[in-house]
C-alpha positions in Angstrom: 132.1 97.4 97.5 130.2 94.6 96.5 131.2 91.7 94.5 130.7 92.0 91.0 133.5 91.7 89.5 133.1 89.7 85.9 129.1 91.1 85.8 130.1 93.6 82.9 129.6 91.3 80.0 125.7 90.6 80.0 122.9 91.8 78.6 120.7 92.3 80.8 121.4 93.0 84.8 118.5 91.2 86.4 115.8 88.1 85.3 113.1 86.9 87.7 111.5 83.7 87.4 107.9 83.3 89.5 104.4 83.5 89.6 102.6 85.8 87.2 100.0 87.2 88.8 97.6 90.3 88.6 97.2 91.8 91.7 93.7 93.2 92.3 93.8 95.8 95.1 90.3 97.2 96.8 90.0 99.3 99.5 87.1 97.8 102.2 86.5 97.4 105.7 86.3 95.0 108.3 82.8 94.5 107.6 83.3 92.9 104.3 85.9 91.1 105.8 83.5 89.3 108.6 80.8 89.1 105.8 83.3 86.9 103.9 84.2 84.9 106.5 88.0 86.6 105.6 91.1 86.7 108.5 92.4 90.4 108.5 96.1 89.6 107.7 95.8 85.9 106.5 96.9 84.9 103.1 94.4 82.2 101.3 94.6 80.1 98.8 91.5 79.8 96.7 90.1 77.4 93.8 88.7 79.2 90.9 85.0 78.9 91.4 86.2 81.1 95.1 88.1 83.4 92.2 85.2 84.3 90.4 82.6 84.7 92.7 85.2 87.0 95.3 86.1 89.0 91.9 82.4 89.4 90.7 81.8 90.7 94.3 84.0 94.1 94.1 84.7 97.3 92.6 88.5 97.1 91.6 90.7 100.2 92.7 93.9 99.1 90.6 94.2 96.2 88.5 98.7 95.5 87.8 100.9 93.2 87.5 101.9 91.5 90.9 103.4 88.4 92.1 106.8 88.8 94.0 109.2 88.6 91.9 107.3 90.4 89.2 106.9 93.5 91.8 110.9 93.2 92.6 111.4 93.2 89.1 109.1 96.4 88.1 110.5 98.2 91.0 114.3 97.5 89.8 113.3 98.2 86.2 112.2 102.0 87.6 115.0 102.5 89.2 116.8 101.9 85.6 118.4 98.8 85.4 117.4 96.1 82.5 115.6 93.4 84.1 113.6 90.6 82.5 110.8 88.1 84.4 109.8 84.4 83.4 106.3 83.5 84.2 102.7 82.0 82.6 99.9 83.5 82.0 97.2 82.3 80.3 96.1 83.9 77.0 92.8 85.7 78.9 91.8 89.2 79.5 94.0 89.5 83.1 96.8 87.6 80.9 96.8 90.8 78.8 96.5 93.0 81.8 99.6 91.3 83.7 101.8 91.6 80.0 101.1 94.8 79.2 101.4 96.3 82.9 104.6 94.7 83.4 106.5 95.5 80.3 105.0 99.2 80.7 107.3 99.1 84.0 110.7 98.8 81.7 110.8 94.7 82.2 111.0 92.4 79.2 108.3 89.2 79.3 108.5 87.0 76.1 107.2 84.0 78.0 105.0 82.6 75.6 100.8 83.0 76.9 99.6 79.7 77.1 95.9 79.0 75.6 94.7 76.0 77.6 94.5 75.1 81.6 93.7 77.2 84.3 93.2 81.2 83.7 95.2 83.7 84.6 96.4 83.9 88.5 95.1 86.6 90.5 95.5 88.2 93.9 92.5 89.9 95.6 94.5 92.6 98.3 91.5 93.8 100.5 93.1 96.6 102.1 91.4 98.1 105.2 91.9 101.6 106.4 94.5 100.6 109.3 96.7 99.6 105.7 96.3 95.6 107.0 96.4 93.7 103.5 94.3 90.5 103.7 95.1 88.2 100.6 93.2 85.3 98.6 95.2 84.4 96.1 94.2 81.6 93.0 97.2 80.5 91.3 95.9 79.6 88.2 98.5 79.3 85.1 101.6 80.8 87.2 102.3 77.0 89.0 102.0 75.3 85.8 105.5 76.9 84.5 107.7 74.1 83.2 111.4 73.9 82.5 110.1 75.1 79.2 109.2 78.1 79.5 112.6 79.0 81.1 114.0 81.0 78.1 117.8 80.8 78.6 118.5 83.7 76.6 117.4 85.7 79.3 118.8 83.1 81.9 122.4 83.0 80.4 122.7 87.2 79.6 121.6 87.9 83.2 124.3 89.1 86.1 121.6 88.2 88.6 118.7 85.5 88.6 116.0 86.0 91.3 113.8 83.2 92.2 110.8 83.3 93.9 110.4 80.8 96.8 105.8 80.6 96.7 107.0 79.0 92.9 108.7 75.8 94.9 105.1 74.4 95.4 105.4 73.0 92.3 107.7 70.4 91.2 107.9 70.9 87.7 108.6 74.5 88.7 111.2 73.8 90.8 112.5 71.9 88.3 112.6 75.3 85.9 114.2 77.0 88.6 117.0 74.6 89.3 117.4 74.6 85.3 117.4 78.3 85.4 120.3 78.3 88.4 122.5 75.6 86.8 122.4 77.7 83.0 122.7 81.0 85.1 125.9 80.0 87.1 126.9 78.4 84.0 127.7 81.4 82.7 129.1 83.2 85.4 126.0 85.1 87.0 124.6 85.2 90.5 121.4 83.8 91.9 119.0 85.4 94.4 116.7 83.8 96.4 113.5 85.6 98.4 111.9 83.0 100.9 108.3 84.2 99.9 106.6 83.5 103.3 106.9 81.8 106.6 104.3 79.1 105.9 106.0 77.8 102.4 108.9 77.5 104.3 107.5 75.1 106.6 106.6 73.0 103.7 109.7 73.3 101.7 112.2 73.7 104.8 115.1 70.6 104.2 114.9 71.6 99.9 115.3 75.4 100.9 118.0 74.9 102.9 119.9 72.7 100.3 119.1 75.2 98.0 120.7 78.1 100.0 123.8 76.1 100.4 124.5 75.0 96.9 123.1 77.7 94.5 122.4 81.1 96.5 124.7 83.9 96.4 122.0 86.8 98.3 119.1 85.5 100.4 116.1 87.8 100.8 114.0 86.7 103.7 111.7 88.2 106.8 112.2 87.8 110.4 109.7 85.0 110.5 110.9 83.5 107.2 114.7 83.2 108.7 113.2 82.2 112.1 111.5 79.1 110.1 114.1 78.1 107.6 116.5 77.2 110.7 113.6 76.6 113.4 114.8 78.4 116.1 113.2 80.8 118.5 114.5 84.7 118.0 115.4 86.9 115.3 119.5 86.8 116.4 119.6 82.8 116.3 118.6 82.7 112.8 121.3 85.3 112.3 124.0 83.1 114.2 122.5 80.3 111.3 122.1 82.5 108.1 125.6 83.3 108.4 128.1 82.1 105.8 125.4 80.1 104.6 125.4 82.3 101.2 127.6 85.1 100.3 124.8 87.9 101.8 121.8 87.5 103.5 119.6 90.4 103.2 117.2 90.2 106.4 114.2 92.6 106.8 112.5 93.5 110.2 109.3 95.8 108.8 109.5 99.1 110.6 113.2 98.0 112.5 114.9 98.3 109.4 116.8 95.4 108.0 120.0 93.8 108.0 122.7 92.4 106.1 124.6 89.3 106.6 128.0 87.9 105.0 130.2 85.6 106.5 132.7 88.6 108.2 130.1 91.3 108.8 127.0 92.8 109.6 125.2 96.0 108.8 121.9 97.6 110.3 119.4 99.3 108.0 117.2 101.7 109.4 113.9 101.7 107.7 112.6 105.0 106.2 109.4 106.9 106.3 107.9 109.3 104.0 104.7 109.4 105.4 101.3 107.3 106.9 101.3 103.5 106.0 98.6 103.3 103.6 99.1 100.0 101.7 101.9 97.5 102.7 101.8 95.5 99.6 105.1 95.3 97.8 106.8 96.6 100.5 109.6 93.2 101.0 109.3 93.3 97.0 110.8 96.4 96.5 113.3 96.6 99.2 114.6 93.7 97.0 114.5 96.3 94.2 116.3 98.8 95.7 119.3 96.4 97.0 119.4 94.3 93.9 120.2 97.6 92.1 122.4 99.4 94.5 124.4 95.2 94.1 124.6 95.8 90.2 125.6 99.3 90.4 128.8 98.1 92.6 127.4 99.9 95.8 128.9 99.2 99.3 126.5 96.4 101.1 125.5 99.4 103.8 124.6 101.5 100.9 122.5 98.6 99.0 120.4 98.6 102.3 119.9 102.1 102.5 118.4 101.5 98.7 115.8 98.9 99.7 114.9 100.7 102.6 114.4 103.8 100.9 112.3 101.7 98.0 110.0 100.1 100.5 109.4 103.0 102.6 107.8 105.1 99.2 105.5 102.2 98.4 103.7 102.4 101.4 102.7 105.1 101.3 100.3 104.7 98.9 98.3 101.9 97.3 99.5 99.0 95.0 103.4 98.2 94.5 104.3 100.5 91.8 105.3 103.5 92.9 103.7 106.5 91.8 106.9 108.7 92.0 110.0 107.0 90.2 111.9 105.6 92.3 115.2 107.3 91.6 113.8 110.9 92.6 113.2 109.3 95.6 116.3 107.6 96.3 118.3 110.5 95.3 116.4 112.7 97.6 117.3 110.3 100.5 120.9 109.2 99.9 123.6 111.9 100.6 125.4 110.4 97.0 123.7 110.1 93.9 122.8 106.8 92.0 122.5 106.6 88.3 
């Protein structure tokens, strides 16, 4: 079983602090693409002026609440457990869009809209029809969160606190999550950490790592994320390094499955599929989901896996990272005992 013994006294079963952003999701082709001057699979960062003109340029398919941690936190909310997220928004039409989407998913956000600075972050997913998610992201309001904004109600009532690594750009930020971890342990709950991507890891590598050691109980990360964070060369080095490192390392290989570390053993995930890939957004979000709730509900570590996997083989299938069929159904379906 896993460990959470002394978790039965909060509120509230997971909060997630990161970047609030709405996810705008269009279907397109390479063509655009090349027209743009946009790298099938690259991730961009873009200035405002780049936001406006790229968003003037389309036709919307789905317009929801996204970010990371947001996604992780809808996805566990479907699934039934009583999650919470921290992050800003500014008090603008997508501001709406991104509180009313996300509380619509079963989360609570109370962080206060802010009605000055940058707009609202968005994320413009141009998927193609091989499912390839090319990205050009403005952050907007979402890096401007201070220490705040971190409402410790939520913080201190929470038997897990899930941090989102793209938000360690910012210093004041980091300073909201280190604010966030120090409150949450204070009280006796547990802190998880997803990696985000490969490339903030490069730039963040020697505070990551410090982080891990002192405040993470469950790491989420990627091959290439783990292969980064200890610079090595292969997937099974970065295992040899992960280990112990944290209490559990939750390690995901796409369509290989996944696997999950503590200091005494391993387990390997197969990943599931329900169908074609049509849109991989969300997918590393929601296995997060899936093993974040199996962790609350007391499941074995093999089990939690299972959960994730399950979680992130539904969403793509089908476009945007909220799935269209709840969640439970399909874990049910797929597990040979039932979760409730």
């Amino acid at each position: 079983m896993t460990n959470t013994q002394g978790l039965n006294d909060f509120h509230l079963d997971l909060v997630g602090i990161g970047n609030a952003i709405v996810d705008v999701i269009i279907k397109t082709n390479d063509q655009f693409l090349e027209s743009h001057s946009l790298e099938k699979g690259s991730m961009t960062l873009i200035n405002e002026l780049e936001a406006n003109k790229l968003y003037n340029s389309i036709e919307a398919n789905l317009e929801t609440s996204g970010g990371s941690a947001a996604n992780t936190l809808a996805g566990f909310a479907q699934l039934g457990g009583k999650s919470g997220f921290i992050g800003r928004v500014n008090n603008d039409k997508l501001g709406k869009t991104f509180g009313k989407d996300i509380c619509k998913s079963g989360a609570i956000f109370s962080t206060p809209a802010t009605t000055f600075g940058p707009p609202t972050a968005r994320c413009l997913i141009f998927v193609t029809p091989d499912a390839q998610r090319t990205m050009c992201t403005f952050l907007g309001a979402s890096v401007l969160l201070e220490p705040e904004d971190i409402d410790l109600s939520l913080v201190t009532k929470t038997k897990v606190l899930y941090l989102e690594g793209y938000l360690w750009d910012n210093v004041a930020a980091k300073r909201a999550f280190i604010a966030g971890a120090e409150a949450c342990k204070g009280k006796g709950g547990k802190i998880a950490l997803t990696l985000s991507d490969s490339f903030c890891v490069d730039r963040h590598r020697d505070s990551f790592l410090s982080l891990v050691e002192e405040y993470v109980d469950i790491l989420f990360a990627n091959e290439a994320e783990i292969i980064s964070l200890y610079q090595v060369s292969d997937f099974e080095s970065a295992v040899d390094k992960v280990k112990g490192s944290c209490g559990i390392a939750a390690l995901t290989l796409g369509e290989k499955g996944s696997v999950i570390l503590t200091k005494k053993q391993r387990f390997d995930i197969s990943s599931y599929k329900f169908g074609p890939v049509i849109d991989t957004t969300g997918a590393g979000d929601l296995y997060a989901s899936g093993f974040l709730y199996g962790y609350i509900s007391n499941q074995t570590l093999l089990r939690c896996g299972q959960i994730g996997s399950i979680c992130a083989g539904q969403i793509i299938t089908q476009l945007g990272p909220r799935s269209k069929i709840p969640l439970k159904e399909v874990v049910n379906r797929n597990l040979d005992t039932t979760i409730t």
